[in-house]
C-alpha positions, -999 to +999 in steps of 0.1 A: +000+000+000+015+032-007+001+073-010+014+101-017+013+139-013+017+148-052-003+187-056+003+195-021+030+221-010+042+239+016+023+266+014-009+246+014-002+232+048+005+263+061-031+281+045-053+250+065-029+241+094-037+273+117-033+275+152-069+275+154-071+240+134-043+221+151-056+227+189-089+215+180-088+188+152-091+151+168-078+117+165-085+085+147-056+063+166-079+057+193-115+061+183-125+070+223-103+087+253-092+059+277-106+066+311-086+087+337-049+073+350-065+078+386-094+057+379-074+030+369-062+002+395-028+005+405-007-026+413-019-045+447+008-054+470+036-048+441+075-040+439+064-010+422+038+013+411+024+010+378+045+032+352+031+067+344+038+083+316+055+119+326+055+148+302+089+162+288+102+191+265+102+162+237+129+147+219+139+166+187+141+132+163+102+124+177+076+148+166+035+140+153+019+137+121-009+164+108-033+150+080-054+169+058-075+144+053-109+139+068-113+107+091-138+086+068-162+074+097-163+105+122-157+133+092-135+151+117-101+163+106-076+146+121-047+166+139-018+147+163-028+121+137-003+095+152+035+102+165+067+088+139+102+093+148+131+099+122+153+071+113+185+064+095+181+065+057+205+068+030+179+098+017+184+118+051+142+116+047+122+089+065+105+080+098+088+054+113+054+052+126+021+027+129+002+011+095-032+024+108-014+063+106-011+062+072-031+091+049-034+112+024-017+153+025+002+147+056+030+166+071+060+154+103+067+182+128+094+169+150+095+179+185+062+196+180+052+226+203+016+229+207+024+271+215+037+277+179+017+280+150+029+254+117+056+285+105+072+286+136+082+254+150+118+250+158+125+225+137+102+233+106+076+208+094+083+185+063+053+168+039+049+134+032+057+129-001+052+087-002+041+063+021+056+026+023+037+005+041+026-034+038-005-041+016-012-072+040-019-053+072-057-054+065-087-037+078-082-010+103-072-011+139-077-051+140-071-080+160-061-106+133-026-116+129-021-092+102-020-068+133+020-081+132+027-059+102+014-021+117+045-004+108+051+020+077+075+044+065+072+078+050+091+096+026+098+136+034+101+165+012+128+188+023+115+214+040+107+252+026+143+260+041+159+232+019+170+206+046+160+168+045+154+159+082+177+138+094+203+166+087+184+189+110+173+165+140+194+135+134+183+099+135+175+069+152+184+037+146+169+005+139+170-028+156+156-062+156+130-067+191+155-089+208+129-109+220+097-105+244+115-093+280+125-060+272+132-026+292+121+005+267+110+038+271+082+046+252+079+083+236+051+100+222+022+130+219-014+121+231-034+141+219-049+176+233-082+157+231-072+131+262-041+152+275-048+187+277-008+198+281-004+188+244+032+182+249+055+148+245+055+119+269+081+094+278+079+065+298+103+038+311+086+006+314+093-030+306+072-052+280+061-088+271+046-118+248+013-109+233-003-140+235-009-157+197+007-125+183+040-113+170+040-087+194+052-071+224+030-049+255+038-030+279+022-015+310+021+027+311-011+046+324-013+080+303-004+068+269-035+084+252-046+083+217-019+103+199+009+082+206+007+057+178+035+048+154+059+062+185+093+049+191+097+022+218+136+029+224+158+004+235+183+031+245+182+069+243+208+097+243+186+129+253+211+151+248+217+142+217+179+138+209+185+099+193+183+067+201+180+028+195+146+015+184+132-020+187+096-012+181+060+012+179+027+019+192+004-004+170+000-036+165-032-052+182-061-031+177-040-003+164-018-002+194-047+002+224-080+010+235-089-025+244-117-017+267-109-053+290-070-040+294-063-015+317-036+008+303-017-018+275+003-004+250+013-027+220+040-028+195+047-052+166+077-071+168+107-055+147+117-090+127+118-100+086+088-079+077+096-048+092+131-045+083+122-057+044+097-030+044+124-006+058+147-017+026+120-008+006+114+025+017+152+033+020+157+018-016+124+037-029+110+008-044+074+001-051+065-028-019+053-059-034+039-090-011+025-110-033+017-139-010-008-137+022+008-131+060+024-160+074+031-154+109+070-164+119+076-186+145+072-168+177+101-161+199+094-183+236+080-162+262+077-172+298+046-155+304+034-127+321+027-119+357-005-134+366+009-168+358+040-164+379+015-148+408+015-187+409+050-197+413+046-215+448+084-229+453+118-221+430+153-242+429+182-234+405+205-261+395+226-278+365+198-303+357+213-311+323+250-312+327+250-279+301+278-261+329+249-240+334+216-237+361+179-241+351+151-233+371+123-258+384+092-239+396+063-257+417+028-240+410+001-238+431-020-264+418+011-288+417+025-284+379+060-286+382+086-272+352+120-270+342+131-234+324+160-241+302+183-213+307+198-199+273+230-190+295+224-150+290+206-144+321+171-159+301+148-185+292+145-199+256+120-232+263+104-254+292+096-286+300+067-302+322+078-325+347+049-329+363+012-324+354-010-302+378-035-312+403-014-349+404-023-347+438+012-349+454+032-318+443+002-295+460+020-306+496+058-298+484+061-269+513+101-261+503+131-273+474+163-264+467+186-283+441+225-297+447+243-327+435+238-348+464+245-380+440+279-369+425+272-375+394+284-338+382+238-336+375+220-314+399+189-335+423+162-317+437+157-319+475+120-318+485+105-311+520+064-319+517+040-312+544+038-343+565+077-333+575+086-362+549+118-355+530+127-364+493+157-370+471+154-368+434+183-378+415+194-364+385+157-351+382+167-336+343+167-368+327+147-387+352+122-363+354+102-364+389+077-394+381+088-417+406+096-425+439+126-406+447+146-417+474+128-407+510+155-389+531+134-387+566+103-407+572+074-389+584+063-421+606+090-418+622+098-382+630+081-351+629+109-328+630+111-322+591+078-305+594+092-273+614+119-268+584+106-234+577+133-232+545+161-249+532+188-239+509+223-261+494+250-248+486+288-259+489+296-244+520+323-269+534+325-290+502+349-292+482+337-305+449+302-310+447+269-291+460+264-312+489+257-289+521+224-284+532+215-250+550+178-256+575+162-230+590+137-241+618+108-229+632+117-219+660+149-196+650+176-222+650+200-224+624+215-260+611+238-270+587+245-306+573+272-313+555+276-344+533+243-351+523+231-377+502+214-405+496+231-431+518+242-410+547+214-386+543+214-360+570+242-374+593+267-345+596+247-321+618+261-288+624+242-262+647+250-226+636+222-207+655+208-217+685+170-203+689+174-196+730+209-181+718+198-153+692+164-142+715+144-158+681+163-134+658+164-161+631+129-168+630+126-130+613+146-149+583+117-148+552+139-166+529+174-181+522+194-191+494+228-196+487+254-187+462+288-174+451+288-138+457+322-134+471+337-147+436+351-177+458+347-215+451+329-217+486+292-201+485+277-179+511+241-177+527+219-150+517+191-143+537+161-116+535+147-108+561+111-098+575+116-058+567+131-066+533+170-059+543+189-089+526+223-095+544+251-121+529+273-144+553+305-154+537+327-176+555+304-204+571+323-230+585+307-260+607+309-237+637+304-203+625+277-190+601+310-161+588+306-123+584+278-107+581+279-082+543+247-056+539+234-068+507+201-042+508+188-021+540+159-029+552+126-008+556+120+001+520+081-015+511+097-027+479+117-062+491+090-069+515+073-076+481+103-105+473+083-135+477+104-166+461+141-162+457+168-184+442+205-187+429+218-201+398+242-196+372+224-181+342+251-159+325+283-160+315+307-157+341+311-192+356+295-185+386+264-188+407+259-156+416+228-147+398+197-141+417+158-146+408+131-132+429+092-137+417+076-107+432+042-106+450+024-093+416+042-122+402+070-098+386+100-119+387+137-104+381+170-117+377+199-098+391+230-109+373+263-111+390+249-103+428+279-099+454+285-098+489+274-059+493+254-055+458+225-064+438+237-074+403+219-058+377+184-063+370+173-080+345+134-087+335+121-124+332+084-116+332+065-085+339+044-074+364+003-090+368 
C-alpha cells in the first residue's frame, strides 16, 4: 500500500494548518479517550507502582503527524494524527510510525510545540511525499494476525528552508526486538483531546509476549490516543535527541483502546517484515507481497505476571549437565517445570515435569537443588508437608515421576515438618553441591554437611541456636545460597522480614561467617520479594545470579549479585 502527497505544497499546509485548526482537530488512533490514570487500578501489594507516563520538553528526532484528510467514519479532521520518529536512511528523509497512521496530504513536525503555530516550529515541518507500508496489514485497527505488520514508512520532502530531516534533527536507529523481555522507554504525543498539556511523553517501562501475536505490551497509564507509530527505544541519548529502536505503538487493535485491558500499550515485533519494508522504503522501491501473511515462528515467552502470581516454590540447578543452572518452579496447583536457561541471564524453552493437580506436588512446602549423588547432574531436595523429606536424583533426565529416594520418614519423626526453608550450597565441600543449610521454626539455624542419599542428614552442624539469638532467626523470610564473594565456597543469603537482605560469607561448621549488607531494610519494595533463588544463568562461571518472583508475580534476575550489591536487574516476566 503506498500514498502520496503529489499537488500539495508547503504553502498549502500552512493556509489550513492554523493554530486555530491544530488545537482543535481530533484523533483517529484511538476512536475514544481511555478513562482517567486515577481511575485506573494500581498494582496491589507490588514492587512497584504502575508506570506513568510523565510529560517532557520532547525529543527533537520524535515529533507527530498532521493529516489533511478527513477521518472517513467521524468526518472530523484529524490533527496529532499519530506520533513517527526519524530514522536512519541513506535519503536523510524517513520516519517510522504505525500502518493504521497512514493518509493522504500529511505533514511530520518533529518535536512539535503545541504554542507555535505550523511557521514557527523550531525544527520546521516536512510533507509526506510517499508512504511505504505493507498491503497485508488489512482492515483497520484489527485484531487478526495481520496486526503483526502495523508499521510504515514515509518519505519527506525537504522542508521550505531546503534541509532533509535527518540533517536537522538526526536519527535513530533501527534494531531487531530482541525478544519478548524488554526494558524501553516509550515516547510520544497524546493528543490535546485526552491530555490537555499537548506536549511529548516518555515513559520507562518493561514489555512482554502478546499472546498468539508477533507482538510485544507493555504497561504505562497516560499513553493516550496520539501516541501511535511512536518509538519504543531500547536506549536513548537525550542530549543528543536519538536513540535505539526495537519497536512502535500499533499492532493489536491499532496499538490500544482494548476496553478489558487497563492501560496496555502494544507494538509489533521488529523481525523479517519490518526490516524488508524498511529496505524498501530506504531503496524507494514500489512494496510488493504478493503472498498472504504467514506469521514467523514466535520467539518463547515465559509468560506474564498473573501466571507467575502462581509460582509456589523455585530451585536453580545444573539439571542437564549444560555447565549451566535451570530453574524448576512448583505452581500452586502442583504443575511442576524446568526453564532451560539460554546461558544470558534468560529462558528460551520449558519442559513439564509434572502435570497439575497430580495430587502430590500441591503438599511440596520447600526445594532447593545440589548434586547430592555426584554424578556432576543437579537432584532436587524436597521437604512436603507431612515433614517427609525427598531425594530426586538427577531429576533432568529422570524427570520427577517416581519415587525418589525418602530422606526422613514422616512415621517416624516429625521434626522435618518445622523446616521453615532450606537452601544447598557448597559451604564446606569441596567439589560438589552437597551442604544443606535448614532453618527451623523456632529460630535455630542448622547446617548438614555431606548429604546424600546413603548417609542422608548425618553431619549435623548447629550454627544458631533459637534460645541463643532471642528468636532473631525466626525474622529470616527466605534463604538461598550462592557465590557472591567470587570464591569457590558459597555464602548464605538471607532476607529478612523488613526486606533488608544480608550475605554471610565464610560459614564453617561452627560459625555461620561475616555478616555483608546486601540491601537495608525498611523500604516497602523487598517486602514484596516473595520466592528467591540462585543459579548460574550468565556468562561468568559462577552462581551468583539471583531470581526473585515478586508478590504481583514480577519476577527479576539480578546478574552477578555480590557480597554488598545487587547485580543488575534484569526482566524475566513482567508485572500481573
Amino acid at each position: 500500500m503506498e500514498a502520496d502527497g503529489s499537488g500539495w505544497t508547503d504553502a498549502d499546509a500552512l493556509r489550513f494548518w492554523t493554530p486555530q485548526r491544530m488545537a482543535s482537530a481530533t484523533d483517529p488512533a484511538f476512536p475514544s479517550a481511555r478513562p482517567d490514570a486515577n481511575a485506573m487500578p494500581k498494582r496491589n501489594g507490588a514492587a512497584a507502582s504502575m508506570p506513568k507516563a510523565e510529560h517532557i520538553l520532547g525529543l527533537k528526532s520524535v515529533g507527530v503527524v498532521f493529516t489533511y484528510d478527513k477521518d472517513p467514519t467521524t468526518g472530523e479532521m484529524q490533527a496529532h494524527h499519530c506520533s513517527a520518529s526519524v530514522v536512519q536512511s541513506p535519503g536523510h528523509d524517513l520516519i517510522l510510525t504505525a500502518h493504521h497512521c497512514v493518509a493522504g496530504n500529511s505533514i511530520f513536525v518533529p518535536w512539535y510545540r503545541t504554542e507555535s503555530p505550523l511557521n514557527k516550529q523550531q525544527y520546521g515541518f516536512y510533507r509526506v511525499e510517499r508512504w511505504f507500508a505493507d498491503p497485508r496489514y488489512g482492515k483497520y485497527n484489527n485484531k487478526d494476525p495481520e496486526s503483526d505488520l502495523d508499521f510504515a514508512f514515509a518519505q519527506l520532502a525537504t522542508s521550505s528552508s531546503g534541509k532533509k530531516v535527518q540533517d536537522v534533527v538526526g536519527a535513530n536507529s533501527l534494531a531487531r526486538t530482541p525478544g519478548f523481555n524488554n526494558n524501553v522507554t516509550m515516547v510520544g504525543y497524546p493528543t490535546a483531546k485526552h491530555d490537555s498539556e499537548d506536549h511529548a511523553v516518555r515513559c520507562p517501562t518493561q514489555t512482554w509476549a502478546v499472546p498468539n501475536q508477533y507482538q510485544i505490551q507493555a504497561l504505562c497509564s497516560g499513553m493516550y490516543g496520539g501516541v501511535s507509530g511512536g518509538p519504543w527505544f531500547s536506549k536513548v541519548d537525550w542530549n543528543n535527541g536519538t536513540g535505539e529502536i526495537i519497536g512502535n505503538v500499533g499492532g493489536y487493535n491499532g496499538g490500544g483502546n482494548d476496553q478489558n485491558v487497563d492501560w496496555v500499550t502494544y507494538s509489533p515485533m521488529h523481525g523479517d517484515s519490518f526490516f524488508q519494508l524498511y529496505d524498501d522504503a530506504k531503496n524507494n522501491r514500489p512494496v510488493e507481497r504478493p503472498q498472504r501473511y504467514k506469521q514467523p515462528p514466535l520467539p518463547y515467552s515465559m509468560g506474564g505476571g498473573s501466571t507467575w502470581e502462581h509460582a509456589k516454590l523455585m530451585a536453580s540447578g545444573d539439571f542437564t549437565g549444560k555447565g549451566r543452572s535451570d530453574l524448576i518452579v512448583v505452581w500452586t496447583d502442583g504443575e511442576v517445570t524446568l526453564y532451560n536457561s539460554n546461558g544470558r541471564g534468560g529462558f528460551d524453552g520449558e519442559r513439564r515435569l509434572m502435570k497439575k493437580n497430580n495430587g502430590t506436588w500441591n503438599h511440596a512446602e520447600g526445594i532447593t537443588a545440589g548434586d547430592f549423588t555426584g554424578s556432576s547432574q543437579f537432584d532436587l531436595l524436597v521437604r512436603w508437608s507431612d515433614g517427609e523429606v525427598t531425594l530426586y536424583g538427577d531429576v533432568g533426565s529422570k524427570g520427577l515421576d517416581w519415587a525418589g529416594t525418602q530422606m526422613i520418614d514422616p512415621t517416624k519423626t516429625d521434626t522435618w515438618k518445622h523446616a521453615t526453608q532450606i537452601t544447598a550450597g557448597r559451604f564446606i565441600a569441596d567439589k560438589y553441591v552437597t551442604d544443606l543449610m535448614v532453618r527451623w521454626s523456632d529460630g535455630e539455624l542448622t547446617l548438614y554437611t555431606n548429604v546424600g542419599a546413603e548417609k542422608k542428614f548425618a553431619e549435623e552442624h548447629k550454627l544458631k541456636d533459637s534460645k541463643d539469638t532471642n528468636k532473631a532467626w525466626q525474622k529470616a523470610t527466605l534463604l538461598t545460597a550462592g557465590e557472591y564473594g567470587g570464591s569457590s565456597k558459597w555464602d548464605l543469603l538471607v532476607r529478612w522480614e523488613d526486606g533488608s537482605i544480608n550475605s554471610y560469607v565464610g560459614t564453617t561448621t561452627g560459625s555461620l561467617g561475616a555478616t555483608h549488607t546486601v540491601h537495608g531494610g525498611n523500604f516497602g519494595t523487598w517486602t514484596h520479594s516473595t520466592v528467591m533463588t540462585t543459579g548460574n544463568f550468565t556468562g561468568n562461571g559462577r552462581t551468583d545470579d539471583l531470581i526473585i518472583r515478586w508478590s504481583d508475580g514480577e519476577t527479576s534476575l539480578y546478574q552477578d549479585t555480590t557480597t554488598e550489591h545487587l547485580g543488575t536487574e534484569i526482566n524475566l516476566v513482567p508485572q500481573a
